[in-house]
Biotite code that builds the C-alpha atoms (Angstrom):
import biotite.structure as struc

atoms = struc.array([
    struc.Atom([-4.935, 4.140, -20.385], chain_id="A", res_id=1, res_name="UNK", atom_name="CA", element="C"),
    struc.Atom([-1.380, 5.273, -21.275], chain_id="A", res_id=2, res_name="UNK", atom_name="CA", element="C"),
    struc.Atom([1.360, 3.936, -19.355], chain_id="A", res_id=3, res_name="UNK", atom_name="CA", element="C"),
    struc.Atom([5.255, 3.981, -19.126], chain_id="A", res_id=4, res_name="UNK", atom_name="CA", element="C"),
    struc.Atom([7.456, 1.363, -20.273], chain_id="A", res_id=5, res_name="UNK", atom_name="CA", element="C"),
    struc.Atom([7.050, -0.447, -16.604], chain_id="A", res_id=6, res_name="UNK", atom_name="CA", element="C"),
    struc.Atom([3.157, -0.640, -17.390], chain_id="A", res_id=7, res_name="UNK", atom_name="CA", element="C"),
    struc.Atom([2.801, 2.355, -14.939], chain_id="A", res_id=8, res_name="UNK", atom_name="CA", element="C"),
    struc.Atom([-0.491, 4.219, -15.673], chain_id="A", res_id=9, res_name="UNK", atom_name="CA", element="C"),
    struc.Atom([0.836, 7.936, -17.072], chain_id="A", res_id=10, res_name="UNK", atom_name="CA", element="C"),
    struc.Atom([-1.281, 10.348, -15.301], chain_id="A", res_id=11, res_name="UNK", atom_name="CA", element="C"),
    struc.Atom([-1.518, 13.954, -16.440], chain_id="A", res_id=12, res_name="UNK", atom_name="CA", element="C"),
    struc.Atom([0.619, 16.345, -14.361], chain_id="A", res_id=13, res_name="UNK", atom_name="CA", element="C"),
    struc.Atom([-2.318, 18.958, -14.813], chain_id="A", res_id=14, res_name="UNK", atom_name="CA", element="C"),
    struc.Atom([-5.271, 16.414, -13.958], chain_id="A", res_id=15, res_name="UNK", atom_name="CA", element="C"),
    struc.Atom([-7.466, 17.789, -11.380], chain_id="A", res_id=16, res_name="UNK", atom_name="CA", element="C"),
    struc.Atom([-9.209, 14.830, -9.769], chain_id="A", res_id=17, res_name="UNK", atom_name="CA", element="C"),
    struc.Atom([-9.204, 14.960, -6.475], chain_id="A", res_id=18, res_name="UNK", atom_name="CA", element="C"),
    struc.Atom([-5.986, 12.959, -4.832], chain_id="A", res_id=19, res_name="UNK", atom_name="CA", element="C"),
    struc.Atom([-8.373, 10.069, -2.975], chain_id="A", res_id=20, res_name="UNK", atom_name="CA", element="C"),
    struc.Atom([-10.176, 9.846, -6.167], chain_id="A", res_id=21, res_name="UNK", atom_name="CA", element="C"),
    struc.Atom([-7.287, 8.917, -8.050], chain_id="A", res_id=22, res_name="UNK", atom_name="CA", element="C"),
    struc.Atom([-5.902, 6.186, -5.706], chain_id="A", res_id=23, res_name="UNK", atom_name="CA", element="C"),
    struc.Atom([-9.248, 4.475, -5.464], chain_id="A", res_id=24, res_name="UNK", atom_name="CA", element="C"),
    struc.Atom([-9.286, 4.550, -9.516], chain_id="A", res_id=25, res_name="UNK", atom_name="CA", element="C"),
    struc.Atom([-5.872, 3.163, -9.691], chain_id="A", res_id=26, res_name="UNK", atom_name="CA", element="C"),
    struc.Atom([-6.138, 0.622, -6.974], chain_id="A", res_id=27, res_name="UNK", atom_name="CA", element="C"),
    struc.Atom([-5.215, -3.267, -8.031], chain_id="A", res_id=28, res_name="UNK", atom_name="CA", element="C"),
    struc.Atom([-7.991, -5.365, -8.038], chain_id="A", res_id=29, res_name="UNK", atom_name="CA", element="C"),
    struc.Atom([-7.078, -8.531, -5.982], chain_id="A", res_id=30, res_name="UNK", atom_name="CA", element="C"),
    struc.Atom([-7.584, -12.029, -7.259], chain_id="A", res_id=31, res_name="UNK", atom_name="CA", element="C"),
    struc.Atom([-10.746, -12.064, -4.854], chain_id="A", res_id=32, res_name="UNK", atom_name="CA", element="C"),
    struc.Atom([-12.106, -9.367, -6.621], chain_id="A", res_id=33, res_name="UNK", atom_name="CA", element="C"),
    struc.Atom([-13.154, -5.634, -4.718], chain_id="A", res_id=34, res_name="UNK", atom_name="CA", element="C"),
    struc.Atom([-12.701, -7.445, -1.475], chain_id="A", res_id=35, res_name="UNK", atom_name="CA", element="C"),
    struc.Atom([-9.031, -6.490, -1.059], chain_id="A", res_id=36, res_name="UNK", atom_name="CA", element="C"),
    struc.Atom([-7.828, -3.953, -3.519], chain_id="A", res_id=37, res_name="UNK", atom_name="CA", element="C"),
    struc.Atom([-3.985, -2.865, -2.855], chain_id="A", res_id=38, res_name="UNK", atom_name="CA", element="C"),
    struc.Atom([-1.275, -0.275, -3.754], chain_id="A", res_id=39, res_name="UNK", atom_name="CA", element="C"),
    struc.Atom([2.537, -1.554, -4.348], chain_id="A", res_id=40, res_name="UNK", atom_name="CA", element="C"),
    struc.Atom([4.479, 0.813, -3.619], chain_id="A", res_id=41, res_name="UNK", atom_name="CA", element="C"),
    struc.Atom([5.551, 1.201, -7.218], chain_id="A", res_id=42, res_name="UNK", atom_name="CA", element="C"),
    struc.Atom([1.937, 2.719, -8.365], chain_id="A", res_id=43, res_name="UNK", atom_name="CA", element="C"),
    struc.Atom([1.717, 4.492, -5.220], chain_id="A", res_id=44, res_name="UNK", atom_name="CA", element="C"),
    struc.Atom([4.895, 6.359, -6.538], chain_id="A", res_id=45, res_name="UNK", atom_name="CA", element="C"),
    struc.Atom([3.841, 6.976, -9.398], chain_id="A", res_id=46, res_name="UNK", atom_name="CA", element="C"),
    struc.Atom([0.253, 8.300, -8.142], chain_id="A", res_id=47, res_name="UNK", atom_name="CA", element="C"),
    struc.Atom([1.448, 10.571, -5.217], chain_id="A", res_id=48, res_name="UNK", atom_name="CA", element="C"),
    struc.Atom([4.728, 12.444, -7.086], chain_id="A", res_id=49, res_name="UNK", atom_name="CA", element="C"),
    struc.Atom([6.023, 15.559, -4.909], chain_id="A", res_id=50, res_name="UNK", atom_name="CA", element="C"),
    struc.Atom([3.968, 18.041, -6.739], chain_id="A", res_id=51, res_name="UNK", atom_name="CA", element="C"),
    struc.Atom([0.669, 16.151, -5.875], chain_id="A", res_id=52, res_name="UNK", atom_name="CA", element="C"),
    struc.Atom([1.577, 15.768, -2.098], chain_id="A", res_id=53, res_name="UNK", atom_name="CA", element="C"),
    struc.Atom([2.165, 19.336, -1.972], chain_id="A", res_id=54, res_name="UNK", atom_name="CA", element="C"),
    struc.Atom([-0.940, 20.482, -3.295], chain_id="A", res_id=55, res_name="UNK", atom_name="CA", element="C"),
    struc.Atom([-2.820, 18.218, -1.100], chain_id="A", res_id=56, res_name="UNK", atom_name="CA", element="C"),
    struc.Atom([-0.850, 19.537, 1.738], chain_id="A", res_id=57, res_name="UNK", atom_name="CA", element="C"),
    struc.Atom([-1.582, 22.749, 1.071], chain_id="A", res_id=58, res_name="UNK", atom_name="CA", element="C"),
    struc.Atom([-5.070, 22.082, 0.667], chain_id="A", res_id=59, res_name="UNK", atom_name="CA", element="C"),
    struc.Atom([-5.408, 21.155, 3.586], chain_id="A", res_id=60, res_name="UNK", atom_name="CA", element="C"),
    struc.Atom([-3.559, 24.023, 5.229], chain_id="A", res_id=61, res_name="UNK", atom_name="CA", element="C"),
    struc.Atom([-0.762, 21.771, 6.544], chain_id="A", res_id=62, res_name="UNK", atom_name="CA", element="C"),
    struc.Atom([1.735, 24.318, 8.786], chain_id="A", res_id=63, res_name="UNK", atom_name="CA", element="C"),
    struc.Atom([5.337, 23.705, 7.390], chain_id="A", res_id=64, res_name="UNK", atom_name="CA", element="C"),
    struc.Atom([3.966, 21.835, 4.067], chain_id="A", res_id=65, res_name="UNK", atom_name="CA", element="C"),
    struc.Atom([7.445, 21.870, 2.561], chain_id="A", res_id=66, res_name="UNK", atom_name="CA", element="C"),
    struc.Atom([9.298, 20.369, 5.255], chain_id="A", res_id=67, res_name="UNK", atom_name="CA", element="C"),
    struc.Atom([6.254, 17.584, 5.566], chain_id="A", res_id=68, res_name="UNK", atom_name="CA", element="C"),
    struc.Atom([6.642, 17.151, 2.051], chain_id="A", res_id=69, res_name="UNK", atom_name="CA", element="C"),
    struc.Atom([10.347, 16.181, 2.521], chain_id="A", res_id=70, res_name="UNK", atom_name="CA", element="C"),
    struc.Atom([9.212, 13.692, 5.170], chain_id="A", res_id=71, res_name="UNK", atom_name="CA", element="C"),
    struc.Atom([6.645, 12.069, 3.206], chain_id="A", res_id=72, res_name="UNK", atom_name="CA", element="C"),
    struc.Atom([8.419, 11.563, -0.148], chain_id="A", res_id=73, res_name="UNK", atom_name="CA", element="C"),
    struc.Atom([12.139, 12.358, 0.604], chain_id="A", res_id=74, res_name="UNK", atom_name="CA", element="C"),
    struc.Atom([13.406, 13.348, -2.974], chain_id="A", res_id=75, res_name="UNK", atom_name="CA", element="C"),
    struc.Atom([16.097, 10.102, -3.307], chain_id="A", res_id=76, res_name="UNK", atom_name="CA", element="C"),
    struc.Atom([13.035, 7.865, -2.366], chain_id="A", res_id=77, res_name="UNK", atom_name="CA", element="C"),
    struc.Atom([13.468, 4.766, -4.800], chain_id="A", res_id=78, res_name="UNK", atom_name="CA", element="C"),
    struc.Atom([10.365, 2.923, -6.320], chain_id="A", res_id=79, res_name="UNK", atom_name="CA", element="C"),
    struc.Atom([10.908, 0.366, -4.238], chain_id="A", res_id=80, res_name="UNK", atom_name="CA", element="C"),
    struc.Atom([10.360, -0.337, -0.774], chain_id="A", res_id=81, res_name="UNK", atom_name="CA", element="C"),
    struc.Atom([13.791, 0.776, 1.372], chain_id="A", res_id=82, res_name="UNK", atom_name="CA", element="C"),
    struc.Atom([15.064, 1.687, 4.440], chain_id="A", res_id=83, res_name="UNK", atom_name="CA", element="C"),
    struc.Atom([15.314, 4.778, 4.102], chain_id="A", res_id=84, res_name="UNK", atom_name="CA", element="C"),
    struc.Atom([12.333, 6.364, 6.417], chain_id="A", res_id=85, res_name="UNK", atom_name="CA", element="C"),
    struc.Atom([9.249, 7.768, 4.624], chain_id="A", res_id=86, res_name="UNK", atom_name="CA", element="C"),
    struc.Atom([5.564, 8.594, 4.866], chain_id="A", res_id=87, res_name="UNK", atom_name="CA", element="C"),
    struc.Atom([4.119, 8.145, 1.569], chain_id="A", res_id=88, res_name="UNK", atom_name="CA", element="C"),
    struc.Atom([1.958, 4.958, 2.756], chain_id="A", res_id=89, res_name="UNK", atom_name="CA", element="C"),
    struc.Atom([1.041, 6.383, 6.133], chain_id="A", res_id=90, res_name="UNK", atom_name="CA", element="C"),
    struc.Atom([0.255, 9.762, 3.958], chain_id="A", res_id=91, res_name="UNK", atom_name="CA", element="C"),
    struc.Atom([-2.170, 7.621, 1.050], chain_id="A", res_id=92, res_name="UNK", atom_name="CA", element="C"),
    struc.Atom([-4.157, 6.231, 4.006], chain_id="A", res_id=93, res_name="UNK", atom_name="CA", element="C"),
    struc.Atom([-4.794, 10.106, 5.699], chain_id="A", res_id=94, res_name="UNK", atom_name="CA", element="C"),
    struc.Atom([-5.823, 10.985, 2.206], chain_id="A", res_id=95, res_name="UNK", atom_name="CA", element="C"),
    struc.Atom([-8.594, 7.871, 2.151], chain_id="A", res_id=96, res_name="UNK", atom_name="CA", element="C"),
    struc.Atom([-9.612, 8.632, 5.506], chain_id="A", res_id=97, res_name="UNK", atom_name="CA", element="C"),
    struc.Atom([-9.673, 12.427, 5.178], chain_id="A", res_id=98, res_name="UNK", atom_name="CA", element="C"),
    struc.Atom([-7.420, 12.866, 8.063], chain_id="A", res_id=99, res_name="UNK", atom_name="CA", element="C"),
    struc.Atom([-4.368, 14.528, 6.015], chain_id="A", res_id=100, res_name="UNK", atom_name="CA", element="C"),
    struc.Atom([-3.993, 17.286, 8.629], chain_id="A", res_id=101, res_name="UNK", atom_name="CA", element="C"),
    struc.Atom([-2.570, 15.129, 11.114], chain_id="A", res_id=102, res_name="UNK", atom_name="CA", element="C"),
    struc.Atom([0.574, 14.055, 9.060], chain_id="A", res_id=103, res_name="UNK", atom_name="CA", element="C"),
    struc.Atom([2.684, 16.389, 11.160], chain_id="A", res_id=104, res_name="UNK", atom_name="CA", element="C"),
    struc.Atom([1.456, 14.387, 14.129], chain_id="A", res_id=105, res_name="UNK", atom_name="CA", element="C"),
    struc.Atom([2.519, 10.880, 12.327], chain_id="A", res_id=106, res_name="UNK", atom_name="CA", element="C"),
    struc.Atom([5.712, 12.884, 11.532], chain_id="A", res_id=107, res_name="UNK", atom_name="CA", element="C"),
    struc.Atom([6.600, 13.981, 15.130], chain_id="A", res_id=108, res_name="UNK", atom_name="CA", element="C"),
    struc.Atom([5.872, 10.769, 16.358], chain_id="A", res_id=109, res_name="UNK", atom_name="CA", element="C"),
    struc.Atom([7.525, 8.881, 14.076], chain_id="A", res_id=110, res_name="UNK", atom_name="CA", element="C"),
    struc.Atom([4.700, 6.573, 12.532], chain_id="A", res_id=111, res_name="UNK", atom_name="CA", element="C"),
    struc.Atom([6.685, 6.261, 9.380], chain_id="A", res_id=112, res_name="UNK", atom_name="CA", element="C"),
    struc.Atom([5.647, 3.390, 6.756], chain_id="A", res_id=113, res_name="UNK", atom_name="CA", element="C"),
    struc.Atom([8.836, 1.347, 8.246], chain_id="A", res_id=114, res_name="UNK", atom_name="CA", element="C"),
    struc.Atom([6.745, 1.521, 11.169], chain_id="A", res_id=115, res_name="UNK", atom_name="CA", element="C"),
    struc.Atom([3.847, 0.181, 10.183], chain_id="A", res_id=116, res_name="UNK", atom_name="CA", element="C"),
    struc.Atom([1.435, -1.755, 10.965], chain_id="A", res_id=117, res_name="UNK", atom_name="CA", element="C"),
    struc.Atom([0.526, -0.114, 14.068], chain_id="A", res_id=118, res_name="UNK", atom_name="CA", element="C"),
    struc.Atom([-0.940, -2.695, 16.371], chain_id="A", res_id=119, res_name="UNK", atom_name="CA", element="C"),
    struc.Atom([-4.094, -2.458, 18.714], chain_id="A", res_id=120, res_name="UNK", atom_name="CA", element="C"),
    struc.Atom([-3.300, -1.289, 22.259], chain_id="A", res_id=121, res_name="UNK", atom_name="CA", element="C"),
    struc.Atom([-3.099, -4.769, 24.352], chain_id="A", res_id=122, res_name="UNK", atom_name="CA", element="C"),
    struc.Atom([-5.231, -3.490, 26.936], chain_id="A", res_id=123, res_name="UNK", atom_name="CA", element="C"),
    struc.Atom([-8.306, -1.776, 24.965], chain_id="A", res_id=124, res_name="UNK", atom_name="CA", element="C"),
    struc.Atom([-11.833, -2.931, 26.233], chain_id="A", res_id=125, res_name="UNK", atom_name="CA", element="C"),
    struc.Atom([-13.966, -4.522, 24.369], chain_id="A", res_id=126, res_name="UNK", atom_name="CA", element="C"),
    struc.Atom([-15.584, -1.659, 21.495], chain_id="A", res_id=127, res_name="UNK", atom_name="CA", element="C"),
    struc.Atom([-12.567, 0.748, 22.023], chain_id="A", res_id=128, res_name="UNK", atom_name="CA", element="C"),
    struc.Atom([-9.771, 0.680, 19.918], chain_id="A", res_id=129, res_name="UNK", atom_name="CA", element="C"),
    struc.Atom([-6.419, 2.831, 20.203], chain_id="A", res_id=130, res_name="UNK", atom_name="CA", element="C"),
    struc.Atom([-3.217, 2.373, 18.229], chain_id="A", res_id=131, res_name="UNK", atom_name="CA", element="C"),
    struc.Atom([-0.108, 1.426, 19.180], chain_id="A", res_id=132, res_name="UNK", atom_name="CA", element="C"),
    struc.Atom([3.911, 0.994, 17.591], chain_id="A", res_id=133, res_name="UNK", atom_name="CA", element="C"),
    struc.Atom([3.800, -2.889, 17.145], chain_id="A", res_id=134, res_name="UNK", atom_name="CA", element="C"),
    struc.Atom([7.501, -2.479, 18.733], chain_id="A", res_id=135, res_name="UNK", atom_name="CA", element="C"),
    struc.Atom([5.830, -0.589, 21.578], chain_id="A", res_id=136, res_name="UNK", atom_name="CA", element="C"),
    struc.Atom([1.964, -2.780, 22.200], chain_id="A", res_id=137, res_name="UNK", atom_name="CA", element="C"),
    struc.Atom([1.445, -1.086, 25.502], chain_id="A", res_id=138, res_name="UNK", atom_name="CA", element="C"),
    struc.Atom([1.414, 2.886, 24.647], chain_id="A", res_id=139, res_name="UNK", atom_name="CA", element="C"),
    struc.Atom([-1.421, 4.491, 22.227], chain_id="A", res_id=140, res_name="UNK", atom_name="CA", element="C"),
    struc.Atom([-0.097, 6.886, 20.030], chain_id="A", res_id=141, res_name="UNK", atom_name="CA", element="C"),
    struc.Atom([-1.132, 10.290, 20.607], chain_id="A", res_id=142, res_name="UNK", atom_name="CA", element="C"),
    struc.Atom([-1.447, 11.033, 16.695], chain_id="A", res_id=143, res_name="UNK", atom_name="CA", element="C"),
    struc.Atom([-5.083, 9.025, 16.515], chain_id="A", res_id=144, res_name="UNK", atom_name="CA", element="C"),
    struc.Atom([-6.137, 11.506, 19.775], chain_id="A", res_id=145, res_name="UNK", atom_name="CA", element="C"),
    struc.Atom([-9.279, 12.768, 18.823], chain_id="A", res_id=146, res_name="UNK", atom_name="CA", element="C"),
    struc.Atom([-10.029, 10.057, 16.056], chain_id="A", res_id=147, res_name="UNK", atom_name="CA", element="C"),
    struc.Atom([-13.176, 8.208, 16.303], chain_id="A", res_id=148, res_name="UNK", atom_name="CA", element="C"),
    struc.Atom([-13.523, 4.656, 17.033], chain_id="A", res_id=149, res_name="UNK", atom_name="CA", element="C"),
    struc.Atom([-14.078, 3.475, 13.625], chain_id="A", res_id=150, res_name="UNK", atom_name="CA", element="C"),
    struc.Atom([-11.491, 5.826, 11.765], chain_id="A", res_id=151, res_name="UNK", atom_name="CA", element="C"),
    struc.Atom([-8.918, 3.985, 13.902], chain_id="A", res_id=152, res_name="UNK", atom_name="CA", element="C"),
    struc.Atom([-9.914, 0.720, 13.060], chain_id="A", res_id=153, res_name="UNK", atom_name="CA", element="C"),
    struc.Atom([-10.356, 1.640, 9.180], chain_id="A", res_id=154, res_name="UNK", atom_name="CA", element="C"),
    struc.Atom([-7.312, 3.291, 9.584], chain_id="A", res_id=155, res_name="UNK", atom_name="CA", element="C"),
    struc.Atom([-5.368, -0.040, 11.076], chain_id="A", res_id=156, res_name="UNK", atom_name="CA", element="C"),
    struc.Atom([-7.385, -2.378, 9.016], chain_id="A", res_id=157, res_name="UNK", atom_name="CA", element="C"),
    struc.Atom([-6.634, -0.152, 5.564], chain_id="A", res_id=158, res_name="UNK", atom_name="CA", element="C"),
    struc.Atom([-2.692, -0.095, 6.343], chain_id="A", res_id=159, res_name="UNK", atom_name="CA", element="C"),
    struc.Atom([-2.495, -3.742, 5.294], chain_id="A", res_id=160, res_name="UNK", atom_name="CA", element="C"),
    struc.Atom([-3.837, -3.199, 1.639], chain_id="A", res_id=161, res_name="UNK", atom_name="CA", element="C"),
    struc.Atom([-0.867, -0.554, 1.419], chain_id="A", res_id=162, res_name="UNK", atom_name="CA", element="C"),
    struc.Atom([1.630, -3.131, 2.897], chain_id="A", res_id=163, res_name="UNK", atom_name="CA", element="C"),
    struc.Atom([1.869, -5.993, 0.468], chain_id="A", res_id=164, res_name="UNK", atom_name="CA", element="C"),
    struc.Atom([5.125, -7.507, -0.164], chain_id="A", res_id=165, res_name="UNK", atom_name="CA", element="C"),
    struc.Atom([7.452, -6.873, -2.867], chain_id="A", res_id=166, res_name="UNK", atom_name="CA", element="C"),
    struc.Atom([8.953, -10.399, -4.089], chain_id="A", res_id=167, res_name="UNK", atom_name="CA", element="C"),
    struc.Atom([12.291, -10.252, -5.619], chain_id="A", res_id=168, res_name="UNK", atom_name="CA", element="C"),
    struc.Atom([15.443, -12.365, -6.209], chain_id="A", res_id=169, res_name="UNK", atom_name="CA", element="C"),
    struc.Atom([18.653, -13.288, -4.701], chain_id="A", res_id=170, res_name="UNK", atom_name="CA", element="C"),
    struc.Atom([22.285, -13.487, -6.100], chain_id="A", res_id=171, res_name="UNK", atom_name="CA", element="C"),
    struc.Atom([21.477, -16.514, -7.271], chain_id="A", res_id=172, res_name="UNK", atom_name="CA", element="C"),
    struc.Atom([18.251, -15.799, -9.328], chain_id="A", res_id=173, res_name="UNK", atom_name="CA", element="C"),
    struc.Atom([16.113, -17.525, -6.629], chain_id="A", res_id=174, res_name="UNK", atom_name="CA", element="C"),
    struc.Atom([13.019, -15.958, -5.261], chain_id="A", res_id=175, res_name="UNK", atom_name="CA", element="C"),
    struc.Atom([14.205, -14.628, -1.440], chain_id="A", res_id=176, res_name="UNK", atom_name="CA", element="C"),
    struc.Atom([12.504, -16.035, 1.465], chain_id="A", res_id=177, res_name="UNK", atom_name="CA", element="C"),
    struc.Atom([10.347, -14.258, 3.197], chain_id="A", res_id=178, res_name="UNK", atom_name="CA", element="C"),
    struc.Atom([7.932, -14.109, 6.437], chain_id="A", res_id=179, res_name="UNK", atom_name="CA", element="C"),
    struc.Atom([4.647, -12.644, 6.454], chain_id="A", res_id=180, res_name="UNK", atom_name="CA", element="C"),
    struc.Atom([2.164, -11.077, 9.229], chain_id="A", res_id=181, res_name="UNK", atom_name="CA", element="C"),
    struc.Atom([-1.159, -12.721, 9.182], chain_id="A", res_id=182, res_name="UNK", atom_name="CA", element="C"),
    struc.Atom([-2.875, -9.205, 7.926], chain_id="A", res_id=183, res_name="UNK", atom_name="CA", element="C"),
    struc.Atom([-0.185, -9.154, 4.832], chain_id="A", res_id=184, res_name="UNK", atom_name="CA", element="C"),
    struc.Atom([-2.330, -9.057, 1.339], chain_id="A", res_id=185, res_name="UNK", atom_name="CA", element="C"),
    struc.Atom([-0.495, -10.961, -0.949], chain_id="A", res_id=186, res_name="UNK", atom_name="CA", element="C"),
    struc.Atom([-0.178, -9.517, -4.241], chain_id="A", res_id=187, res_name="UNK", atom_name="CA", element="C"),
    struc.Atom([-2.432, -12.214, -6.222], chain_id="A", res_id=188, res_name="UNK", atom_name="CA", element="C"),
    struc.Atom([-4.515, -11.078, -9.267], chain_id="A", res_id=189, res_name="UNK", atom_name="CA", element="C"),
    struc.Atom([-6.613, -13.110, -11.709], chain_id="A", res_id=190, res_name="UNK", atom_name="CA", element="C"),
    struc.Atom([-5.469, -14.064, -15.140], chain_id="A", res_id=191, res_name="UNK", atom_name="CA", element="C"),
    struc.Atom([-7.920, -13.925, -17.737], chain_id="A", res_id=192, res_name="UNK", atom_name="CA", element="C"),
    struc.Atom([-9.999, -16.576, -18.108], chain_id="A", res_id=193, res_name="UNK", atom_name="CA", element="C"),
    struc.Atom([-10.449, -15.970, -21.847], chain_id="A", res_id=194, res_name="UNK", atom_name="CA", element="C"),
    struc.Atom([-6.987, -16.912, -21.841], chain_id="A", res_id=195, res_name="UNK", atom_name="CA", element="C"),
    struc.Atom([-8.022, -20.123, -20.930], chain_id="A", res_id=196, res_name="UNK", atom_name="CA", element="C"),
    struc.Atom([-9.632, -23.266, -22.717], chain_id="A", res_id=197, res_name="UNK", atom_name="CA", element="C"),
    struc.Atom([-12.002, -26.106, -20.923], chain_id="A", res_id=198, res_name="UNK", atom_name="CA", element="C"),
    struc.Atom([-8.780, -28.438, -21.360], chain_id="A", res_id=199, res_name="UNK", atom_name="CA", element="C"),
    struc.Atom([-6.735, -25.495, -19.127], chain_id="A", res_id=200, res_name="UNK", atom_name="CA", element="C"),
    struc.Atom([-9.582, -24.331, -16.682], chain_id="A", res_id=201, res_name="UNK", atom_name="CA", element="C"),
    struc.Atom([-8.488, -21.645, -14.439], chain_id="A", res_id=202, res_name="UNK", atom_name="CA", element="C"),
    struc.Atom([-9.821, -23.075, -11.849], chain_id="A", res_id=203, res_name="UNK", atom_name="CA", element="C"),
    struc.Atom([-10.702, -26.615, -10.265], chain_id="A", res_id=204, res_name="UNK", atom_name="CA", element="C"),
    struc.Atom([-12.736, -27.926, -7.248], chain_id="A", res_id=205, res_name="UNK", atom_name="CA", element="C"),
    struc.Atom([-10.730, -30.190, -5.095], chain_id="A", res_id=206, res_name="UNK", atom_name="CA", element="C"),
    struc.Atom([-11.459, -32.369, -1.850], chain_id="A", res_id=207, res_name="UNK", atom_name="CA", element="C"),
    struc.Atom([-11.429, -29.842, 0.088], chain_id="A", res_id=208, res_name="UNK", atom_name="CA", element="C"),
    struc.Atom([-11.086, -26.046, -1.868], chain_id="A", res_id=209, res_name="UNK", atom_name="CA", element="C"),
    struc.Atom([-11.167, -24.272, -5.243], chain_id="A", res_id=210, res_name="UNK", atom_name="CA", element="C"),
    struc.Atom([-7.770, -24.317, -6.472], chain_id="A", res_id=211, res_name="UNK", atom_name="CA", element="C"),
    struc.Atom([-7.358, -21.334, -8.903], chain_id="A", res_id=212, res_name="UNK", atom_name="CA", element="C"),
    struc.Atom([-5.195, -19.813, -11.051], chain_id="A", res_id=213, res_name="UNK", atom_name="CA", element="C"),
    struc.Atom([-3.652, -16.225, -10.345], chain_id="A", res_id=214, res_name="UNK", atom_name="CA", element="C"),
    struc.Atom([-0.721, -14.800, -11.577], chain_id="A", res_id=215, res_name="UNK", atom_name="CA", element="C"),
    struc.Atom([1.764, -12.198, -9.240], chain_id="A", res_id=216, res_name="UNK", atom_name="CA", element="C"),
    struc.Atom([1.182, -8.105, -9.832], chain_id="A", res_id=217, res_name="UNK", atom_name="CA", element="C"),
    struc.Atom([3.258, -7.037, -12.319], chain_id="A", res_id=218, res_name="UNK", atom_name="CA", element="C"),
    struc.Atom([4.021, -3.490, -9.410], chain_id="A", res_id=219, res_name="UNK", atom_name="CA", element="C"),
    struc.Atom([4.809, -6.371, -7.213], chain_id="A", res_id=220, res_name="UNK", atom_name="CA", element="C"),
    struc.Atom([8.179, -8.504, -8.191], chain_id="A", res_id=221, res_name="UNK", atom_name="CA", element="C"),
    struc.Atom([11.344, -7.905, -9.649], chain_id="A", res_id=222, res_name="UNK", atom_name="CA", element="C"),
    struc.Atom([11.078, -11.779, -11.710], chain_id="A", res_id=223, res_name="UNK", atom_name="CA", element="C"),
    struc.Atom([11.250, -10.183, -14.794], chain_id="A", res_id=224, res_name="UNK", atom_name="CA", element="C"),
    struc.Atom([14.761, -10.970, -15.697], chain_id="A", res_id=225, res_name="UNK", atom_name="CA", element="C"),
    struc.Atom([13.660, -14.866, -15.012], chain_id="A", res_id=226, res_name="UNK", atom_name="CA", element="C"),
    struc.Atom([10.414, -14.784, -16.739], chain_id="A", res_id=227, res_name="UNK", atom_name="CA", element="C"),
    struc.Atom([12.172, -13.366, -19.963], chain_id="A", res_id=228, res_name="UNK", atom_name="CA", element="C"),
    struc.Atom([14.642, -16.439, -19.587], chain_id="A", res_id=229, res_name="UNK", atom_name="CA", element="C"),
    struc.Atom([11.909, -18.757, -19.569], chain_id="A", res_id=230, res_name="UNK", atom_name="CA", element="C"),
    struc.Atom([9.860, -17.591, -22.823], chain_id="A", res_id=231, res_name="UNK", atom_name="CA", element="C"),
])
C-alpha cells in the first residue's frame, strides 16, 4: 500500500469503493486483535477528504449538502484533534451505521465530535436505550428519533473506537497528562513478534496476567521528535 511521508495510506482520489468499505479496510487493528479496531483522527482525515464527504452526501440526497459539508470537515480543520467544532467522527459512524441522512439532525442539534460520547438517558428502562449530551444525562436527543434500539446502542458503543486519545508532549518534551473515560480505546497495537527472539519474548505470564508487549499507533502520538533522540 502506498503511503505519504507520515505513513498515511495514499488512496486514489478516483477510487470508487464504497465510503464504509474503505474505513472498515483502513481501520487499525488493536493489540487485542479484531476485537477493537479504531480510527485516529489522523487516518480518518485522510480517508474522509471534502470531496469524499460530498459525494456521500449527495448520495444520499442530503438537503443543503454543501453547507453540511462545511460542518462536517470545516476547510481549516487540522489533522489533529482541536477545538474547533466538527463532525467528521459523528459523520464516519452514520456512514457505518447507514444512517448518513440524519447528519443535518446531529448538525442542528449540535452533536458535534467535541460532544461526544453521548451518554445513555439516566432514566431508560431496562431493554430501551435513548441518547443523551453527557453534559445534559436527563434529555434524549431528538436526532436518534426513529432509530431502532440496537442502532442506538451500536451507535453509542461504536463512538468510542472513533474517540481514542491522541498522546503528545509538553514544553518540556514530557508526555502530557491525561484522564480517560472508562469506554476510551487506547491506541495499543502489537509489535511483531518476528521481531522478537525466545531471550526477548513479547510476552510473559505473570502471577496474576499476561504481560505483553505493544507499541503506541504511529496516527496516535506526536513522540516522534523524542523517539528520533533516543535512536
Amino acid at each position: 500500500m502506498a503511503t505519504t511521508g507520515d505513513g498515511l495510506p495514499i488512496i486514489d482520489e478516483n477510487d470508487e469503493t464504497r465510503l464504509d468499505e474503505l474505513l472498515r479496510y483502513h481501520a487499525v487493528v488493536g493489540a487485542d486483535n479484531s476485537k477493537n479496531p479504531f480510527w485516529p483522527f489522523k487516518l480518518l482525515c485522510q480517508i474522509l477528504k471534502r470531496e469524499r464527504i460530498l459525494a456521500e452526501l449527495k448520495a444520499y440526497k442530503v438537503e443543503n449538502a454543501q453547507t453540511c459539508l462545511d460542518h462536517i470537515r470545516p476547510v481549516d480543520l487540522q489533522l489533529q484533534d482541536s477545538k474547533a467544532q466538527s463532525y467528521l467522527k459523528a459523520f464516519a459512524i452514520l456512514v457505518l451505521v447507514e444512517k448518513v441522512g440524519d447528519i443535518g439532525e446531529f448538525i442542528r442539534e449540535e452533536v458535534s465530535d467535541q460532544k461526544l460520547p453521548v451518554r445513555r438517558y439516566s432514566a431508560t428502562r431496562s431493554g430501551k436505550v435513548f441518547l443523551c449530551h453527557k453534559d445534559n444525562p436527563d434529555q434524549p436527543l431528538g436526532c436518534f428519533q426513529g432509530w431502532k434500539d440496537y442502532q442506538r446502542d451500536l451507535f453509542e458503543r461504536m463512538q468510542w473506537q472513533f474517540m481514542v486519545p491522541y498522546f503528545e508532549l509538553d514544553t518540556e518534551d514530557k508526555a502530557k497528562h491525561q484522564n480517560f473515560d472508562n469506554g476510551t480505546i487506547l491506541p495499543w497495537c502489537k509489535t511483531d513478534d518476528r521481531l522478537h527472539s525466545s531471550s526477548q519474548p513479547s510476552g510473559q505470564m505473570g502471577g496474576f496476567a499476561f504481560v505483553s508487549r505493544i507499541k503506541i499507533d504511529p496516527y496516535s502520538h506526536g513522540f516522534r521528535p523524542i523517539l528520533e533522540k533516543v535512536s
